[in-house]
C-alpha positions in Angstrom: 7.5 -17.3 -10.9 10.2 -14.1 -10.4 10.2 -14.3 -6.2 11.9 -16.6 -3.7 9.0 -18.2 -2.7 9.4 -21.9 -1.2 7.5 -24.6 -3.1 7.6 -27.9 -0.6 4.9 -30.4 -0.8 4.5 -33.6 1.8 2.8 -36.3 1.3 1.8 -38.9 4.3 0.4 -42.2 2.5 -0.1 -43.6 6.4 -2.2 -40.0 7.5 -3.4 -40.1 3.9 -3.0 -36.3 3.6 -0.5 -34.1 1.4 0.6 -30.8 2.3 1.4 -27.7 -0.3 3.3 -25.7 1.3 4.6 -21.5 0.1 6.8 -19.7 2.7 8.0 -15.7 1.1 9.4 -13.1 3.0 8.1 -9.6 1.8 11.2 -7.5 -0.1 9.8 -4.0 1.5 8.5 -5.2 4.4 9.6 -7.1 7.5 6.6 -9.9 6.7 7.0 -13.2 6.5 4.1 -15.4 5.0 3.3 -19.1 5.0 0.7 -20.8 3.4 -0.4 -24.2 3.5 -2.9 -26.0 1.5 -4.2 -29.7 2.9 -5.4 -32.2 0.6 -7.4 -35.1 1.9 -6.8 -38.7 -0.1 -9.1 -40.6 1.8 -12.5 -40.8 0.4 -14.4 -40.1 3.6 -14.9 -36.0 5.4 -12.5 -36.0 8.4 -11.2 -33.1 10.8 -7.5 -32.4 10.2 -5.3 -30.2 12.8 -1.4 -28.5 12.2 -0.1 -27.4 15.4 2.4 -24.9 14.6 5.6 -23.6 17.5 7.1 -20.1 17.6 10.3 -19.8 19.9 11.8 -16.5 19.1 14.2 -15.6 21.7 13.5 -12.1 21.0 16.7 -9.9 21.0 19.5 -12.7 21.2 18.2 -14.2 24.6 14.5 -16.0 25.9 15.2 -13.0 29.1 12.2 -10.7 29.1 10.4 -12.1 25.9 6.8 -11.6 26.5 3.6 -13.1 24.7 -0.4 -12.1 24.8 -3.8 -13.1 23.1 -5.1 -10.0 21.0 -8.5 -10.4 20.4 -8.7 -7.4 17.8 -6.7 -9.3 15.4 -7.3 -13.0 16.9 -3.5 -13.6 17.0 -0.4 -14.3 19.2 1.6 -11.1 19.9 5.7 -11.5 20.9 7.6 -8.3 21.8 10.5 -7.3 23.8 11.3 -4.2 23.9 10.8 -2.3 20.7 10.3 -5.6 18.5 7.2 -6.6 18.1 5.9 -9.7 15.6 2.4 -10.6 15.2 1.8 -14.5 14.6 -2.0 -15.3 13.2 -3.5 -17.8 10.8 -6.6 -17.5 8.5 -8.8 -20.8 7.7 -11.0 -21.0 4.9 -14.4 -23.1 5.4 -13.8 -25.5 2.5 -10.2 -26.1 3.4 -12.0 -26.8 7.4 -14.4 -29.6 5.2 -11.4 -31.9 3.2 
């Protein structure tokens, strides 16, 4: 309740889904987090999907920016130069199972 966190929540009656949604940016650290929490209101199990877009344009310009798959951490890394920014995700089973 003492930190800028973002409290947003959707709701879609047509998709029958709402969205909880907490975005922070760490004080000591340059980490940005977002979480998102998807509730199903339909009765019936279903597969849900967010497709999520990261356009950076690293350093002022899209010139040079450069993206790759690392399979240590199973996320997206950007970098240009001597910024780099790690972009990943973490799905729980029961969220998977709304």
């Amino acid at each position: 309740p003492d930190t800028m966190v973002t409290k947003v929540s959707l709701r879609s009656r047509a998709l029958g889904l709402r969205l909880a949604c907490r975005d922070v940016v760490d004080f000591h650290e340059d980490i940005y987090l977002r979480e998102i929490t998807v509730e199903n209101l339909e009765g019936q199990t279903r597969e849900v999907r967010l497709f999520f877009s990261l356009d950076l344009g690293i350093g002022g310009n899209d010139l040079g920016d450069t993206a790759g798959y690392d399979p240590k951490t199973g996320a997206l890394v950007h970098y240009k130069g001597p910024r780099y920014f790690l972009a990943g995700g973490i799905a729980h089973d029961e969220t998977l199972r709304c």
